[in-house]
C-alpha positions, 0 to 999 in steps of 0.5 A: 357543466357543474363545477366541483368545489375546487373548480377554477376558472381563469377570465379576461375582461374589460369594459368599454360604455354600450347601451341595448343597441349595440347588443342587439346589433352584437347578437345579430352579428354572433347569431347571423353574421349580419349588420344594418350598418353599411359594413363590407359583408365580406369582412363580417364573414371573415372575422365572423369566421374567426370568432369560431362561435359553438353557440349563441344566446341572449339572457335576460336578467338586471343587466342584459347580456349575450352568452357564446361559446366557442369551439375552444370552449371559451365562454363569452358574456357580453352584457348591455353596460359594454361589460364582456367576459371571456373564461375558460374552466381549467386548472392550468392558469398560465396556458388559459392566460394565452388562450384567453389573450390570444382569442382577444387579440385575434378574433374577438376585439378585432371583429368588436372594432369592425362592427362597431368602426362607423360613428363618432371617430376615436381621437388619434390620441386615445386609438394610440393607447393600448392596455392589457386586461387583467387576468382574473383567476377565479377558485371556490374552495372553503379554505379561501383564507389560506389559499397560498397564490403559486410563486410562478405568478408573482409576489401578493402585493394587495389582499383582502381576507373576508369571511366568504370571499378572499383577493390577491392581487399579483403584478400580472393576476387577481385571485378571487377565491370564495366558498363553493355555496356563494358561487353566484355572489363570486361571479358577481364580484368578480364582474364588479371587479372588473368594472372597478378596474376597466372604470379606473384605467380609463379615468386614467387615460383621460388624466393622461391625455389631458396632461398631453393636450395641456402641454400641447396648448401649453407651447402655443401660449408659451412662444409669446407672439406668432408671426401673422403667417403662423396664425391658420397653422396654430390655429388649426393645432388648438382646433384639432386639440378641441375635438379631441376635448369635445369627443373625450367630455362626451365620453367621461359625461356618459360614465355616471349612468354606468358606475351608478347602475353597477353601484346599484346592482352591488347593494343587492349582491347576496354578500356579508355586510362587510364586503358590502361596504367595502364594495360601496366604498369603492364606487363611492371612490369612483365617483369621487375620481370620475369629479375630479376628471370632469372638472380638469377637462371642463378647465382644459376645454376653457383654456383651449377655447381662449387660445382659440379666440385669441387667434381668432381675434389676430386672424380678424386684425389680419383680415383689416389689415387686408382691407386697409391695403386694398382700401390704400391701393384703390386711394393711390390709383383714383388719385392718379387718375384724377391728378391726370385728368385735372391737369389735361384740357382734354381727355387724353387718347389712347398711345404707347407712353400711355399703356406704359404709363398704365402698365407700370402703375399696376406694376407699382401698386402689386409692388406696394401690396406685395409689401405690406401683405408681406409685412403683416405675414411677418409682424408678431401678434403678441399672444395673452394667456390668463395664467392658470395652475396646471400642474393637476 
């Protein structure tokens, strides 16, 4: 359908890392409603079903991507970096704004999370968080650097005037309105807008979940000393913080490959100088942010590892002081057993007083290994953190 110059469109998207596999699987399922993985066929049908899919096709450009329409007239792309885009032309924002929510949330990222449910788990901190894209509005008019944004979506609190393409940002919306002969560029920086703003939020979710994790080992070092009983359950504690560390660096170590192909494909947008630079700017931000959020996980990842080896060490003084009991138990019944012998002519037969004798031996030594089992279960280990800054 061609678009008359002051055609708009309202879109919703986000961005999650994907690589060519995974769109060859996603293009598999929108066109045949089928995986390789071991999923419930059923369960591909039904949010299959949902998905409500007119058409279906793979493009070929720098980036790959898919291209579905649905009954409702929602255009998806789905590109091979993880980027996706749902639009709709219409000029009644607000009710394409729920259209386009109420798709997300009910067909499409429900069947994205079931085709994609088997692999690496989602630490549980992270599947708790939920954020809600932004509203991108997306208009061509030649008047772009006086469009006024309607008072129903909010007070402007950011705007950038160029000579070809214009942005205001509401609380809740983007306005993106550029010159009708730079469609294609508009789309494209519509995309990078996108990308920016997917790129940052989960930058910031990570700070976010450090700061919990660092509180949570925070309160283990804080106590001082833990009773020997209380030693597994820390320790179980700091290993499940660990995991979710390891699974998170992972993550944040595979996002320079993504930010630095955008950048790359930014350098070739058929744009002003000016808003190019500006755009250079702005990856160049990012990679600044994406350092700072390695170096503060690869610190929480030392410190996490520290605690661990501390209780590690404890568990170890535990485990000798195990041995040392059985090593003290064993000493007083050979002991016992020679003071009987030596002080006998012979060797002695087999009688009542003698099972009692032997009954109440073992009855002494459980009592004894009762005791100091119970001992060490109580004893405080003194805990020694190396004092680091962390207030980041």
């Amino acid at each position: 359908m061609e678009e008359k110059r002051g055609s708009t469109k309202v879109m919703f998207g986000g961005w999650y890392q994907r690589t060519t596999l995974h769109l060859s699987e996603i293009f598999e399922f929108f066109v045949n409603c089928k995986s390789k993985l071991e999923l419930a066929p059923e369960k591909l049908a039904e949010y299959h079903k949902n998905l409500k899919l007119q058409s279906v096709s793979r493009e070929y450009s720098n980036l790959d991507y898919i291209k579905a329409v649905t009954n409702e007239s929602i255009e998806i792309r789905y590109y091979e970096d993880g980027l996706y885009l749902l639009e709709i032309e219409s000029e009644d924002i607000e009710n394409s704004a729920i259209l386009l929510k109420d798709y997300f949330h009910e067909a499409f990222e429900p069947a994205i999370n079931y085709l994609f449910s088997l692999g690496a788990p989602t630490p549980k901190i992270l599947s708790n968080l939920h954020q809600e894209h932004c509203i991108v509005v997306r208009k061509l008019d030649k008047n772009h650097n006086k469009f006024a944004v309607p008072e129903e979506f909010g007070a402007v609190n950011k705007k950038s005037i160029s000579r070809e393409v214009s942005l205001y940002k509401t609380r809740d919306y983007l306005f993106i309105v550029g010159l009708p002969s730079k469609k294609e560029s508009i789309d494209a920086i519509v995309e990078m807008q996108i990308f920016f703003s997917e790129f940052k939020e989960q930058l910031h979710r990570y700070l976010n979940i450090h700061r919990k994790v660092w509180e949570g080992i925070s309160s283990i070092k804080e106590r001082r000393s833990v009773r020997g009983k209380e030693v597994e359950f820390y320790r179980a504690e700091l290993e499940s913080y660990k995991k979710t560390i390891d699974l998170i660096n992972n993550r944040i170590n595979q996002m320079p490959s993504y930010a630095h192909t955008r950048a790359s494909l930014a350098k070739r947008l058929k744009i002003e100088e000016e808003l190019n630079i500006l755009l250079q700017y702005k990856f160049e931000d990012l990679f600044n942010t994406l350092a700072y959020i390695k170096e503060i996980w690869q610190m929480t990842a030392n410190y996490v590892n520290s605690a661990i080896q501390i209780l590690v060490e404890i568990a170890n003084k535990k485990s000798v002081s195990g041995i040392r009991s059985i090593q003290i138990l064993a000493s007083i019944g050979v002991v016992t057993g020679l003071v009987g012998y030596l002080t006998r002519d012979s060797l002695p037969k087999f009688t009542q007083v003698g099972a009692i004798y032997l009954g109440s031996l073992a009855l002494v030594v459980l009592v004894i290994d009762f005791i100091i089992k119970k001992y060490f279960q109580h004893k405080k280990y003194e805990l020694k953190f190396a004092e680091i800054e962390k207030k980041l």
